[in-house]
N, C-alpha and C positions, 0 to 999 in steps of 0.2 A: 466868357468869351473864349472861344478856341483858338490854339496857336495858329491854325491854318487863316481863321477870317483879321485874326490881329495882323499877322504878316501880311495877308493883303491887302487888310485895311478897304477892304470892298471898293477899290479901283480897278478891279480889273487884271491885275501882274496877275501872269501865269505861275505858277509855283519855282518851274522851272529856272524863272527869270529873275526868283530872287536873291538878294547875295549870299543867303545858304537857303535850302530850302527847310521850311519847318522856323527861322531865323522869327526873333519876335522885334517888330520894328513899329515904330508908330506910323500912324495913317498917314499916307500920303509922302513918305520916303521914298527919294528917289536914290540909288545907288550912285549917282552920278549928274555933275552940275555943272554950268556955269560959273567961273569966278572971278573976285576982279585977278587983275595981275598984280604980280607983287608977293604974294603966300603961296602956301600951299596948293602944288598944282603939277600937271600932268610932267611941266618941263623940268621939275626939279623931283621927278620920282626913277626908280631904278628899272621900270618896267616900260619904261619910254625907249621906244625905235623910231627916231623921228618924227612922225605924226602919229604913229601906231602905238600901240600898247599890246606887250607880250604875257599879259598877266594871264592866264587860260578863264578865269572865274569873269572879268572884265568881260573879254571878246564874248565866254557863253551871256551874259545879261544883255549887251549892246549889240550882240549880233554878227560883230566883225571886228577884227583887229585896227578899225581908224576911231581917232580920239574924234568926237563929235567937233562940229565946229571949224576943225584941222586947225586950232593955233593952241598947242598943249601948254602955253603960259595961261590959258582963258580957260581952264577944265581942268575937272578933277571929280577921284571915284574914293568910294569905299575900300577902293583897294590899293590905295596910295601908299607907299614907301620912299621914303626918303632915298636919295641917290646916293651911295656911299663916297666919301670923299677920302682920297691919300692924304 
């Protein structure tokens, strides 16, 4: 199997759209989800602007700088980082 059909897993993602291109990821991976509240999630990452997300890799996969959904306690990506705390 080649790296290309594993990472898209013949869904359909454009290469472009995946969170690295060439990235080996199992079928059906989506960068980015629904979750409950409570964990890990948009509102407790460092790349959170209120409803947006400034991570650049984010916005190229999703399209735009708004966290799907608009409530960043209920989402989260592959590109999550913890928010640094003093």
């Amino acid at each position: 199997m080649s790296v290309k059909s594993w990472a898209r897993g013949g869904d359909g993602i454009p290469e472009d759209k995946l969170i690295a291109p060439g990235a080996l990821l199992p079928k059906g991976h989506r960068p980015g989800m629904k979750v409950p509240e409570g964990g890990a999630s948009c509102a407790t990452c460092r790349h959170r602007r209120g409803n947006d997300c400034d991570e650049p890799n984010f916005q190229r996969w999703n399209g735009s700088e708004a966290i799907p959904g608009g409530d960043p306690a209920r989402y989260c990506s592959d590109w999550y980082e913890p928010e640094e705390k003093e």
